[in-house]
C-alpha positions as CSV (number, residue, x, y, z in Angstrom):
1,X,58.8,77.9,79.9
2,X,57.4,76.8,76.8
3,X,59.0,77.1,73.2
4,X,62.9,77.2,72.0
5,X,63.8,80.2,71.0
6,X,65.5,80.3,67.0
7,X,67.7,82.4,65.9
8,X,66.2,85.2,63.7
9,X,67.8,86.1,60.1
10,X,68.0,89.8,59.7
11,X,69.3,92.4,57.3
12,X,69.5,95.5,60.2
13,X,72.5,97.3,59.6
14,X,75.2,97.1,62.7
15,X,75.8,100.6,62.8
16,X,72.3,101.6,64.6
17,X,74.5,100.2,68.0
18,X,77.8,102.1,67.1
19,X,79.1,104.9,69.7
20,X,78.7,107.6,67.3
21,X,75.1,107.8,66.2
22,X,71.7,106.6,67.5
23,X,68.2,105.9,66.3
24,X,64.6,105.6,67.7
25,X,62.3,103.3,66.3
26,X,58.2,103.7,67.2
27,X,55.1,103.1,65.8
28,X,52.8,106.2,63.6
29,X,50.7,106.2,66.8
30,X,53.1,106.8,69.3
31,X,54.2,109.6,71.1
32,X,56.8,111.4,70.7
33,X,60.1,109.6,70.1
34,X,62.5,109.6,72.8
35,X,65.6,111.4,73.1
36,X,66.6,111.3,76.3
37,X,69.1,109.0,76.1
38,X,70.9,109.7,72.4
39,X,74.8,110.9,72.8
40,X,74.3,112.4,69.0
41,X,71.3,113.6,66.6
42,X,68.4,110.6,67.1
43,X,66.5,109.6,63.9
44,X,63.0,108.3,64.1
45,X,61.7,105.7,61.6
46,X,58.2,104.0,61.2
47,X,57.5,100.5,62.9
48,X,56.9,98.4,59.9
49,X,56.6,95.1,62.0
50,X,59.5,93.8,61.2
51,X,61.0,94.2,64.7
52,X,58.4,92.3,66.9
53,X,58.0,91.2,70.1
54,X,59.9,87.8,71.5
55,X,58.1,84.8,71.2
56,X,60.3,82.6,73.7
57,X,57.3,83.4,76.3
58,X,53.7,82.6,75.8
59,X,51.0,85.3,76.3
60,X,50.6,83.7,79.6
61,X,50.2,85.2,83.5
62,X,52.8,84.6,86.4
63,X,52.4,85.2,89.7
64,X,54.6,87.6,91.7
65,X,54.7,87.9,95.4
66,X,55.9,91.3,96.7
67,X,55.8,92.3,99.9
68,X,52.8,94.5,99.6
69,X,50.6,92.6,97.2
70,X,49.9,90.0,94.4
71,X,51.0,91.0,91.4
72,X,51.7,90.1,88.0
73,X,54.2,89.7,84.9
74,X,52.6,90.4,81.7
75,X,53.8,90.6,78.3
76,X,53.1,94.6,77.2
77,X,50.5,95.5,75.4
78,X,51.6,99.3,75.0
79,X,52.0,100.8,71.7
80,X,55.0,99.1,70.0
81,X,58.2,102.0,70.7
82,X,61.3,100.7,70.5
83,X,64.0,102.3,72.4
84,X,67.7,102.4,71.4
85,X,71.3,104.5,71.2
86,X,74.9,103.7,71.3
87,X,75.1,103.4,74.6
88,X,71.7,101.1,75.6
89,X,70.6,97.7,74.0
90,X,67.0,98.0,72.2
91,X,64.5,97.7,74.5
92,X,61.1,98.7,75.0
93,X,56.9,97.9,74.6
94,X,58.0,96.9,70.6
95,X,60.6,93.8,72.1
96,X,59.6,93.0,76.0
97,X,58.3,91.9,78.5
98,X,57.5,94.4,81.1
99,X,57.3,93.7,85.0
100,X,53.9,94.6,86.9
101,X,54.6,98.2,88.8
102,X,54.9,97.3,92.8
103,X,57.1,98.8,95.5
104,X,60.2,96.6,96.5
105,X,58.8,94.2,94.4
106,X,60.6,91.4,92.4
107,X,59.0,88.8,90.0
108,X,59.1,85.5,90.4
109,X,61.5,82.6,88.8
110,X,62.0,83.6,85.0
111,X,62.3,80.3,83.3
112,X,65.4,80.9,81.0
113,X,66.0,78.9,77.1
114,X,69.4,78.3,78.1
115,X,71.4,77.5,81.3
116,X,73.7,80.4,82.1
117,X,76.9,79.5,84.3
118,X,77.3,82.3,87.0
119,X,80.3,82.2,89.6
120,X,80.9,78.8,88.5
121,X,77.6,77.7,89.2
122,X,74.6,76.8,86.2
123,X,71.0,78.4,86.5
124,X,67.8,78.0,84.5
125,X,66.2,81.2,85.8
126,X,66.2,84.6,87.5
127,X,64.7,86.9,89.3
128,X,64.4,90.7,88.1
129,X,64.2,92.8,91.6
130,X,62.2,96.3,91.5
131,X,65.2,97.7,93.3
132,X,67.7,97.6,90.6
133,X,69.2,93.7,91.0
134,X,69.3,90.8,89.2
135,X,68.9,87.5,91.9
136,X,70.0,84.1,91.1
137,X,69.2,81.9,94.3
138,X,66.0,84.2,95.9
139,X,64.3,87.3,95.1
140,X,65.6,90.4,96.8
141,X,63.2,93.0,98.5
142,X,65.6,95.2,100.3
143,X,65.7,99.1,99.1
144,X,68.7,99.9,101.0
145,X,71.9,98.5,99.6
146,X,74.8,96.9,102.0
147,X,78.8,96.7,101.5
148,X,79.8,93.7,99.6
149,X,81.0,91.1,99.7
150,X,77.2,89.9,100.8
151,X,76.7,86.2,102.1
152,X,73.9,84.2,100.4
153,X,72.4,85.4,97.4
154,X,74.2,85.7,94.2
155,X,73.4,89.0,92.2
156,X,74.3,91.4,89.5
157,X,73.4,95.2,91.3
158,X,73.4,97.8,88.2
159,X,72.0,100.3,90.6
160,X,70.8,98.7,93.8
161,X,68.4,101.3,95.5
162,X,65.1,102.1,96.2
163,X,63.4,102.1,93.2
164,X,59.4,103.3,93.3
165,X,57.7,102.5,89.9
166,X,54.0,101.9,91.3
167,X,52.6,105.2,89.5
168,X,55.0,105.6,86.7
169,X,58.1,104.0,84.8
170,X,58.5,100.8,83.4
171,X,61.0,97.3,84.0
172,X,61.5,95.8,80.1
173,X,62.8,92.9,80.1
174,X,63.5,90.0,77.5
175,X,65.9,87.1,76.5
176,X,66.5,86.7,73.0
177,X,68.5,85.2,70.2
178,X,67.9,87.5,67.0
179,X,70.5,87.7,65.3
180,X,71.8,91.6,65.3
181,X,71.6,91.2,68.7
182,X,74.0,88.1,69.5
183,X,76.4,90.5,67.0
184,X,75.8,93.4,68.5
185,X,77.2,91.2,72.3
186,X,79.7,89.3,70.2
187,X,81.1,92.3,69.0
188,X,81.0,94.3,72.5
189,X,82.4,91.7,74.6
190,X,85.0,90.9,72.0
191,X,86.4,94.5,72.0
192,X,86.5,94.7,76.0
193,X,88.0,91.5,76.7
194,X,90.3,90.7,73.9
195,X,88.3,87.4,73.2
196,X,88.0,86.4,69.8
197,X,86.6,83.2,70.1
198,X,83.7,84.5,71.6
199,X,80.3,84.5,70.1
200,X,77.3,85.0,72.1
201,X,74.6,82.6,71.7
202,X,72.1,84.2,74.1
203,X,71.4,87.8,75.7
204,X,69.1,88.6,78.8
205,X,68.7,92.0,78.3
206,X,66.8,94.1,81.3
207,X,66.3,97.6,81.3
208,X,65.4,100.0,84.2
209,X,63.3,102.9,82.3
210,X,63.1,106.0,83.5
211,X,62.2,105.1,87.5
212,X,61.9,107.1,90.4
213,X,62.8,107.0,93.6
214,X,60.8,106.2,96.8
215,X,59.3,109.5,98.7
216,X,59.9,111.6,95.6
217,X,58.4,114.8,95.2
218,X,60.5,116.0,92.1
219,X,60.6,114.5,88.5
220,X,64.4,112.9,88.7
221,X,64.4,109.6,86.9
222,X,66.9,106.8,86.6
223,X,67.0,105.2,83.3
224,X,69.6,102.3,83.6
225,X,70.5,98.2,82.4
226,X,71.9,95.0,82.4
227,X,72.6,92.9,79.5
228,X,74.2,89.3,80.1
229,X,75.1,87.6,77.2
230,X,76.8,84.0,77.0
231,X,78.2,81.4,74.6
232,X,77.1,78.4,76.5
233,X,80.8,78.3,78.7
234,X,81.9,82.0,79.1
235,X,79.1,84.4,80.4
236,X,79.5,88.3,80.8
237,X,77.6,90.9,82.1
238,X,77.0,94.6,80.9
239,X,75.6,98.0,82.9
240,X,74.4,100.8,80.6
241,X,73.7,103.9,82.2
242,X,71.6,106.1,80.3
243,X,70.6,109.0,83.1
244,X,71.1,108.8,86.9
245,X,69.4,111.7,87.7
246,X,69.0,110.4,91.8
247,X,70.8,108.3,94.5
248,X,68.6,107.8,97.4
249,X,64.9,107.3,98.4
250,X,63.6,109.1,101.3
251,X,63.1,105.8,103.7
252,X,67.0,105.4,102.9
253,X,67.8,109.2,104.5
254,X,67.7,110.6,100.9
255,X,65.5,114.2,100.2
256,X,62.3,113.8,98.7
257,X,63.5,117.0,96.6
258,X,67.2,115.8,95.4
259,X,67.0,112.3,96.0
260,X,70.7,112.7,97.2
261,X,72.0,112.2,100.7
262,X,71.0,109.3,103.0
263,X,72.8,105.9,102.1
264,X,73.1,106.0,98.2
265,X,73.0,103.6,95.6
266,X,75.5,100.4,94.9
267,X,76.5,99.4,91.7
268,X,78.3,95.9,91.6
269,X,78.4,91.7,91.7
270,X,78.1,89.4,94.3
271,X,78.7,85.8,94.6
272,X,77.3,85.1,98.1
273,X,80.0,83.3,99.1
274,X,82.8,86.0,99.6
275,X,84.8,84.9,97.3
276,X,83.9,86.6,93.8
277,X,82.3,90.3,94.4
278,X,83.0,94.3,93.1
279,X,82.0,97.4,94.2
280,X,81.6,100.1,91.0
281,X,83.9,102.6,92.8
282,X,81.5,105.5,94.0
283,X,79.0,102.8,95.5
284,X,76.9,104.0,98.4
285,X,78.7,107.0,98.3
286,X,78.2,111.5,96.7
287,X,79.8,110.2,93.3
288,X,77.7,107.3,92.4
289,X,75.3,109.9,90.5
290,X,78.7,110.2,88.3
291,X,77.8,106.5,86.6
292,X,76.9,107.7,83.9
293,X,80.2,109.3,83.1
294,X,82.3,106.4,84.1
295,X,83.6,103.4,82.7
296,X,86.0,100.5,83.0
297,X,85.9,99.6,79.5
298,X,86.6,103.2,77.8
299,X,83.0,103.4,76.7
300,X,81.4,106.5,79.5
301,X,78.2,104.9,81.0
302,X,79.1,101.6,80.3
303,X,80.7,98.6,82.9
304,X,81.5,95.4,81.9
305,X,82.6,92.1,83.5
306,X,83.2,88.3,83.2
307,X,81.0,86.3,85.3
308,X,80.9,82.4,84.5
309,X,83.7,81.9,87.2
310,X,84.1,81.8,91.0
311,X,86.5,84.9,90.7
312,X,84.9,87.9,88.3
313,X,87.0,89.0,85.9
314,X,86.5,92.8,86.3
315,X,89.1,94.5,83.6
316,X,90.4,97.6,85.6
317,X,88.4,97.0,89.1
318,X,90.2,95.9,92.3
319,X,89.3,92.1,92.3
320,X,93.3,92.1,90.3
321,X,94.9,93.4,93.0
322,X,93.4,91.0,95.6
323,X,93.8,87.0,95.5
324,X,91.4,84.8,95.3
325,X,89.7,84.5,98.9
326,X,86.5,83.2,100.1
327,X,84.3,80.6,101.8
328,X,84.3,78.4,99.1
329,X,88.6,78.3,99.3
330,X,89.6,79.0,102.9
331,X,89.5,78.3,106.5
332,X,87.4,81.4,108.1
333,X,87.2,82.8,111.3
334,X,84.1,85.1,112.2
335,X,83.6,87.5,115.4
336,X,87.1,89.1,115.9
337,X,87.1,91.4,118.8
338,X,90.7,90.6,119.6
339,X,89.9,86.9,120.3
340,X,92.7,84.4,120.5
341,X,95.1,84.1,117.5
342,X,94.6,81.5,115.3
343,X,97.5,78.4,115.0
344,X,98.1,76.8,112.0
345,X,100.1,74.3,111.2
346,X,101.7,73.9,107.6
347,X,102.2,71.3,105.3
348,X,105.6,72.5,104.4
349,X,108.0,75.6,105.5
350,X,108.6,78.5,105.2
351,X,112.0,80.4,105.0
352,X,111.5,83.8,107.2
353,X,114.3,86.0,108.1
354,X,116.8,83.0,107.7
355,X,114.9,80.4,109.8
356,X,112.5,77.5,108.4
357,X,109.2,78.1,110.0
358,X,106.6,75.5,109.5
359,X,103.7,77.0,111.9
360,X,102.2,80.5,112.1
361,X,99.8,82.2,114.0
362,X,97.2,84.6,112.3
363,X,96.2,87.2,114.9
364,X,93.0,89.3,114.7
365,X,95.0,92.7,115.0
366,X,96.4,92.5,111.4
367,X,99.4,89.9,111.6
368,X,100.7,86.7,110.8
369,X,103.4,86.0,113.7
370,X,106.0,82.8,113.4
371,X,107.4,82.0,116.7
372,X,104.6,83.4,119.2
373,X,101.7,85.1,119.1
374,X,101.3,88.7,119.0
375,X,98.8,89.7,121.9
376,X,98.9,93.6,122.4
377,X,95.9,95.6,120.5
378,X,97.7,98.5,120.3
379,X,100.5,98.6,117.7
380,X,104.5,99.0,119.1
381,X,107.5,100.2,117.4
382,X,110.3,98.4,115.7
383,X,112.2,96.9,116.1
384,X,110.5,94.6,118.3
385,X,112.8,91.9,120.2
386,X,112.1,87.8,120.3
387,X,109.1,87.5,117.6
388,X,109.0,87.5,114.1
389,X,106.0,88.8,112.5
390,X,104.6,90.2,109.1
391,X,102.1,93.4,109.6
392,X,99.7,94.8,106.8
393,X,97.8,96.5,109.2
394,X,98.6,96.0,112.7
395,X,96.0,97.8,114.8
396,X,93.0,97.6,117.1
397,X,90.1,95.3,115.4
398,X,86.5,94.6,116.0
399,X,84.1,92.5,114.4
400,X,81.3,91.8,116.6
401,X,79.6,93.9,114.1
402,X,80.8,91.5,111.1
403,X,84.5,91.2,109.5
404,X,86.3,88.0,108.7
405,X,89.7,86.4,108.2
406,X,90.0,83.8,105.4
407,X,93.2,81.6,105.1
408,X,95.0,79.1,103.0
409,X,98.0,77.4,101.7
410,X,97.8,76.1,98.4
411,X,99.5,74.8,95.9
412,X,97.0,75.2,93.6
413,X,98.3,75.7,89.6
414,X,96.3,78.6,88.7
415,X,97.6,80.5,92.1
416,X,101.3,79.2,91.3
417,X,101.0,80.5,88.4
418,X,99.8,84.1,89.6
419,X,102.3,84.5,92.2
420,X,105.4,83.4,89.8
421,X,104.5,85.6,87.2
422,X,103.9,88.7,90.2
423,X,106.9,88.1,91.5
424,X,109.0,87.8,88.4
425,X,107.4,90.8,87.0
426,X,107.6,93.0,90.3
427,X,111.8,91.7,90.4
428,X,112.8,91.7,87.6
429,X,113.8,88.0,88.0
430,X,113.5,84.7,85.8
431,X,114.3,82.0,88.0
432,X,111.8,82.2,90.5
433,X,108.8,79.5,89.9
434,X,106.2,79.4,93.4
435,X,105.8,76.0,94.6
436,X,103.3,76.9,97.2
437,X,101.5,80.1,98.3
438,X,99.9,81.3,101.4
439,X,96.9,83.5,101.4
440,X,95.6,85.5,104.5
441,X,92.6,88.3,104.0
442,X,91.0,90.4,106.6
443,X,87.9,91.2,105.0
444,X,85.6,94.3,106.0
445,X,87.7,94.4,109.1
446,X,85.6,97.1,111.7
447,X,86.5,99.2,114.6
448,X,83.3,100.6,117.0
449,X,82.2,102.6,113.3
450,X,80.6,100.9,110.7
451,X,83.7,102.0,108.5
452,X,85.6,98.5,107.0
453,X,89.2,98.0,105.7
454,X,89.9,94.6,103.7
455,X,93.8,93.8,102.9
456,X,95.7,91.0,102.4
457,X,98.8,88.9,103.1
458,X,100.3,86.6,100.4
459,X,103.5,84.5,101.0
460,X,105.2,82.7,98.0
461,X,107.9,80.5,97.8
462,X,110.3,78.1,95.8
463,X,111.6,76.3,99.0
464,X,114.7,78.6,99.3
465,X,113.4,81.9,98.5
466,X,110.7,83.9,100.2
467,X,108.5,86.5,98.9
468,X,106.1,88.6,100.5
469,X,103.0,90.7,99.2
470,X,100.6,93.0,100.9
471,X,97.5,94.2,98.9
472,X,95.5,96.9,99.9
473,X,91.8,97.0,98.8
474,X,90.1,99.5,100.8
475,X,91.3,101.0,103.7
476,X,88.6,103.6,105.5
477,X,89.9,103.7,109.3
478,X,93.2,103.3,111.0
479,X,92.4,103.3,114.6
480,X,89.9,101.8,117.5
481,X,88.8,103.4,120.4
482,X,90.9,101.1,122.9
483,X,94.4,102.5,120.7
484,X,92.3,106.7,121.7
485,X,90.7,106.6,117.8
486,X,87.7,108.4,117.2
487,X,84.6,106.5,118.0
488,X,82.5,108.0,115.0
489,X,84.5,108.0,111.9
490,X,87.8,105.3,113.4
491,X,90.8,108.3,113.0
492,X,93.4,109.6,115.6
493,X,95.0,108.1,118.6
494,X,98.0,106.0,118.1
495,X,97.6,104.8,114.4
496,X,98.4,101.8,112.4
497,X,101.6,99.8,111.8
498,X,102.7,98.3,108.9
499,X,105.6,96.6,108.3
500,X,108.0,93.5,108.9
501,X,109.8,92.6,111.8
502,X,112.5,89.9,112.2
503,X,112.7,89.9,116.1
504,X,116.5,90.0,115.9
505,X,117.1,93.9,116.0
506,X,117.8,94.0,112.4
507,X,115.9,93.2,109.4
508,X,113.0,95.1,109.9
509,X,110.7,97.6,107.6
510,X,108.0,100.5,108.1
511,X,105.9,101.5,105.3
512,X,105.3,104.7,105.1
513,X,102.7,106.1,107.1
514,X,103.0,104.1,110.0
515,X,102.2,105.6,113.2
516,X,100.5,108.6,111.1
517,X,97.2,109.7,109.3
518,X,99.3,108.8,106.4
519,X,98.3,105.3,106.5
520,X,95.2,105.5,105.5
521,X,96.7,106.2,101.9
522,X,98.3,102.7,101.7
523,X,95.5,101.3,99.3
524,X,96.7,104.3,96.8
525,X,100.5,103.8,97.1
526,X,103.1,101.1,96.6
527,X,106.6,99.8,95.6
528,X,105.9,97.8,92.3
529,X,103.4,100.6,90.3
530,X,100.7,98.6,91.3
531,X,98.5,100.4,93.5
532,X,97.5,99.2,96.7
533,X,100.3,96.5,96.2
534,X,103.7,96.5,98.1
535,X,106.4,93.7,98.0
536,X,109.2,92.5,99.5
537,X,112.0,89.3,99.4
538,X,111.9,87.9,102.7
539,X,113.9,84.6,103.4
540,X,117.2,86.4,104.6
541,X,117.5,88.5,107.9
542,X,118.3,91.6,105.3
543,X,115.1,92.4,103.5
544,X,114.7,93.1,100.0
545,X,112.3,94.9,97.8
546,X,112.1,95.1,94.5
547,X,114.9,98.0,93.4
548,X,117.5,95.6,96.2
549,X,118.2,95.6,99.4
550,X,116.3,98.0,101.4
551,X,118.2,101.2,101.9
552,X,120.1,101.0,98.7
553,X,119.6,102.8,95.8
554,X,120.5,100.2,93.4
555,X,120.1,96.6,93.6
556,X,122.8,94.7,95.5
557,X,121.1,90.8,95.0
558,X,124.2,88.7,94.9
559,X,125.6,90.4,97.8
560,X,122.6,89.3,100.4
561,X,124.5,86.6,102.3
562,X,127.2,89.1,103.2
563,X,125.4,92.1,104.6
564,X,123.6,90.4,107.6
565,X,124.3,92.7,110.4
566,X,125.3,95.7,108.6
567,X,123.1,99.1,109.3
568,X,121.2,99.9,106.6
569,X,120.2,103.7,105.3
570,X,116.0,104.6,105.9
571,X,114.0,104.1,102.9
572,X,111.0,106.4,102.4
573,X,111.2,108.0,105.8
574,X,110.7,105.4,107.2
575,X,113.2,103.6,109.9
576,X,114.7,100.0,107.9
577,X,117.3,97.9,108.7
């Protein structure tokens, strides 16, 4: 790319980009402004020429391969309008550039002023994709989104589906430094994330104008962006959605009339290494239509997220209830199927149920066993006799259709620090400060449907005490076909376990909904007000959450040691001893 881009002095008041009022800016021979997108009364002024186009590109041609032709990336030429409200950045024919109209199109490397750091690696240029992403590594030509976590490609996804702007609609897209606009991020990203040190020194700003869907034979539109914004070190991204009008394009299953149906639209980020990721809940579901009323950042239509690292920081989303996991941190294994379990050894032990373990075995089914492993696909009662074991989710699993286990132990500071803090927080305690802590994720777990589940174990400990988390993300099925589930949507038969089993007849736990329909509700319920998150002390043969021992109504902590043996009262419904 040719030429530095300079910051641009400028007198334009703030309040154009607050959340209560709205202008339109266009030139006398325009048409008529816009106001589809203003949340209040929209004021039109004159272009005067003092908001012009960006200069950080030359009035050159690049070539674009698409999958269906040649094509180009032009600056516009269009009459200068300038779009704008409190909710989406200015864009338009008066500030961008605009990508050539092609179907599953995507242009090719945009040549960026500044490196950007994106899940803790540094790129120099993009790729805008027709189809509602932003690529990093490759262009992306697919029109019908997938589940993340995604291997490969990193991306940003502000409404990945299958956009069709050959005939109408327009991509805008620019990078700039003028200077209302690095206050307008500064001030945005600030307010979000609590960061007052941050000051934006660059903003990518890519807008999605009014775009139809493939095989569409009604007027619905999509008008949606991305705006990433960065300091040099920190980098955030921001969806605005202005009207999401359809879901679906017909060659995904959707109507040509509704756009609806079919396999809908996702909204989210992807590392393409497993490790960082988020689905905007509602993705490739009914209620992603509902964007534009959402938000995890209190603004409706608007998402935000940090970016720059490995993990995403995603304010409200699910990526905090879930450790960080992933190819780029843990041992993997791939193709479960009820395969062998996997042995490994540890550095160090563990203190489980009054005995120092220092090897496990992590079994496909949804365990982590100590003294043997746990063969049977079908889940069994407790108490179970002779083996100790830890169960998020013990049932039938298959993954010769994908699904993955990742697994560490670490003693990594930033994890330590996690853990103590969870654990002191969740117990009320002060003393407790992790010195190691084990990490075990079954990630988009299947049975014979196409329906995935993705929890977690995590084991912490100070060398004496022992305690034990199990984080639901998403749970859609309970049950495989060998266990009598149904086939089609993974329901019935004999359900799902989970719980904790000393294999001594005593110390042992349900959670409720084991052995029921119930269970599928675990990633909305817990015993720490955390959803999805349940906890438990673990290093004695009596268990403990976090109210005491369990079965009492109060906790009982000093009096541990002297309860072993005694026959303890059922917690939740569900049988504990």
């Amino acid at each position: 790319m040719v030429g530095t881009v300079q910051p641009v002095e400028s007198t334009t008041p703030e309040t154009v980009f607050t959340e209560s009022g709205s202008t339109t800016e266009t030139q006398t021979d325009a048409t008529e402004p816009e106001t589809t997108f203003t949340e209040s009364d929209t004021t039109t002024e004159m272009y005067t020429g003092t908001i012009i186009p960006e200069t950080t590109y030359t009035p050159s041609y690049f070539t674009t391969y698409s999958q269906t032709a040649q094509s180009t990336i032009q600056q516009t030429t269009e009459r200068q309008v300038i779009y704008r409200n409190a909710l989406l950045y200015p864009y338009g024919p008066g500030l961008d550039f605009v990508t050539i109209k092609s179907d599953d199109g995507a242009s090719e490397a945009i040549q960026l002023s500044m490196n950007i750091s994106i899940f803790g690696k540094s790129f120099s240029s993009l790729y805008i994709d027709t189809n509602g992403l932003i690529s990093f590594n490759l262009p992306i030509y697919t029109y019908t989104p997938a589940h993340l976590p995604a291997i490969g490609n990193m991306f940003i996804a502000p409404f990945w589906a299958d956009v069709y702007n050959v005939f109408q609609s327009d991509i805008y897209y620019r990078e700039s430094t003028e200077a209302s606009l690095l206050s307008q991020a500064t001030s945005d990203i600030r307010r979000y994330f609590h960061n007052m040190n941050f000051s934006a020194k660059w903003v990518f700003v890519v807008t999605w104008h009014k775009v139809p869907y493939f095989g569409s034979s009604s007027s619905k539109v999509n008008t949606f962006q991305a705006v990433i914004t960065t300091d040099g070190n920190l980098t955030y991204v921001m969806f605005n959605y202005g009207d999401i009008e359809w879901t679906t394009g017909t060659a995904s299953g959707g109507s040509s009339v509704s756009g609806l149906g079919g396999i809908p639209a996702l909204a989210g980020i992807n590392s393409g290494n497993f490790t960082g990721f988020y689905e905007i809940p509602g993705s490739m579901s009914a209620s992603i239509i509902n964007l534009a009323s959402t938000s995890n950042v209190g603004f409706s239509g608007r998402w935000a997220f940090q970016v720059n690292d490995l993990i995403p920081d995603v304010l409200n989303g699910k990526t905090t209830l879930l450790y960080p996991y992933g190819y780029a941190l843990d041992t993997v294994t791939e193709g479960l199927d009820d395969h062998a379990p996997y042995s490994v050894n540890l550095s160090t032990v563990i203190p489980i149920f009054g005995t120092n373990y220092s090897s496990l075995y992590v079994n496909y089914n949804g365990l982590i066993s100590f003294s043997a492993p746990v063969g049977p696909q079908t889940p069994q009662n407790l108490p179970l006799s002779n083996i100790a074991f830890l169960a998020p989710f013990w049932t039938h699993v298959s993954s010769y259709v994908g699904g993955y286990i990742f697994f560490r132990l670490s003693r990594d500071a930033e994890l330590l620090s996690r853990a103590t803090s969870d654990i002191s927080s969740y117990f009320n305690i002060t003393y407790f400060s992790a010195q190691w802590v084990l990490v075990v994720t079954w990630s988009r777990t299947e049975n014979i449907t196409n329906k995935v589940n993705t929890f977690q174990t995590i084991l912490s400990s100070d060398g004496n005490v022992t305690y034990l988390l199990f984080n639901y993300a998403d749970i859609n099925w309970t049950t495989g076909t060998a266990a009598g589930g149904a086939s089609q949507i993974g329901l019935g038969g004999m359900s799902v376990l989970a719980g904790i089993n000393s294999g001594k007849n005593t110390g042992y736990y349900k959670l409720p909904g084991s052995f029921s329909s119930g269970v599928i509700s675990l990633s909305s319920t817990s015993n720490v007000n955390f959803t999805g998150c349940w906890s438990f002390k673990v290093d004695k043969l009596i268990l403990a959450g976090p109210n005491g021992i369990l079965g009492r109504k109060k906790p009982v902590y000093s009096s541990i040691v002297d309860l072993k043996g005694m026959i303890m009262l059922e917690l939740s419904g569900n049988d504990c001893w």
